[in-house]
N, C-alpha and C positions, 0 to 999 in steps of 0.2 A: 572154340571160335573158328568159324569157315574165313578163310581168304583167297581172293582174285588177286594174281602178283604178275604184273606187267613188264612185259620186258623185250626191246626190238633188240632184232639181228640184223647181221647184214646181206645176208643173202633165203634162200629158203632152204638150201642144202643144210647150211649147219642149222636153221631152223628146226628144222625135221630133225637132224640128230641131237640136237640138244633137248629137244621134246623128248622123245626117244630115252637119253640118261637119265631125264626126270621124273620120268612115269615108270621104267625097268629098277631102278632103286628106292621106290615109291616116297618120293617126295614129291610128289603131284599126282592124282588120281588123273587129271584129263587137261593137257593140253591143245589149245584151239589155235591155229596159225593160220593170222590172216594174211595174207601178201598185198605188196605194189603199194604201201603204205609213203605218203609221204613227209618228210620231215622237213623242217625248216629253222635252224634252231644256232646257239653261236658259238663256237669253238676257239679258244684261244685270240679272241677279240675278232675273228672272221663271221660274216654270215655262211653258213652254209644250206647246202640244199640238196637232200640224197632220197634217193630209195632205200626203204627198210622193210622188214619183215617183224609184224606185231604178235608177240605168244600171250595169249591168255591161260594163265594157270591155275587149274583149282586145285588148293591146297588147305590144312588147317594150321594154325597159328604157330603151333608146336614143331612144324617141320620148316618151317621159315628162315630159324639162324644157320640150321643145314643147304636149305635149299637155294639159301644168299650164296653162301659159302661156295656152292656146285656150279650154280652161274660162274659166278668169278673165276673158278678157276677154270671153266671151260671157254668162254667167251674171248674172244680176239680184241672186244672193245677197251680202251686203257681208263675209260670212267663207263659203265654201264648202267642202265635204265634198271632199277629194281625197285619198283614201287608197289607196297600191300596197300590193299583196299580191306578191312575187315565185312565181311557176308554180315550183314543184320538179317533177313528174310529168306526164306526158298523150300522152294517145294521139298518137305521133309522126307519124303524116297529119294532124293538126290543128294539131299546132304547126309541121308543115312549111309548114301551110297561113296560117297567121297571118304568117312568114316572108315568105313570097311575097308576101304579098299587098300587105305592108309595103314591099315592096322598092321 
């Protein structure tokens, strides 16, 4: 099973580099980083309001409890965003190629 695993940063720099760990130790075939993302969300009974930085990850299912784990411990955030979306559909060269890539 394919998964898109979401997860903001706070700047792009370590966006880039935390993309960068994820896809050199292939627990991600292909990270997407989109920036100037904005958040609005409540933290310790505050509202808050920030700039983030959004990673799209494509991974499969199997590399997930590692690739939780690589966040965590790279990440600066002290509750981070790590949510799996499972892939039901997609162009089957691409998810052959997410496959491979993984392997």
């Amino acid at each position: 099973m394919y998964q898109l695993v979401l997860t903001t940063c706070p700047d792009e720099t370590f966006a880039k580099e935390l993309a960068k760990q994820l896809v050199s130790s292939q627990l991600a075939a292909c990270v997407n980083i989109v920036p100037n993302l904005t958040s609005i969300y409540s933290w310790q009974g505050e509202m808050q309001i920030g700039t983030e930085v959004q990673l799209l990850i494509k991974t499969t299912q199997d590399k997930f409890t590692e690739l939780n784990e690589k966040i965590n411990q790279l990440h600066p955030y002290e509750v981070v965003e790590i949510i799996a979306l499972n892939i039901q559909q997609g162009d089957k060269h691409y998810l052959n190629w997410i496959s491979e890539t993984l392997k």
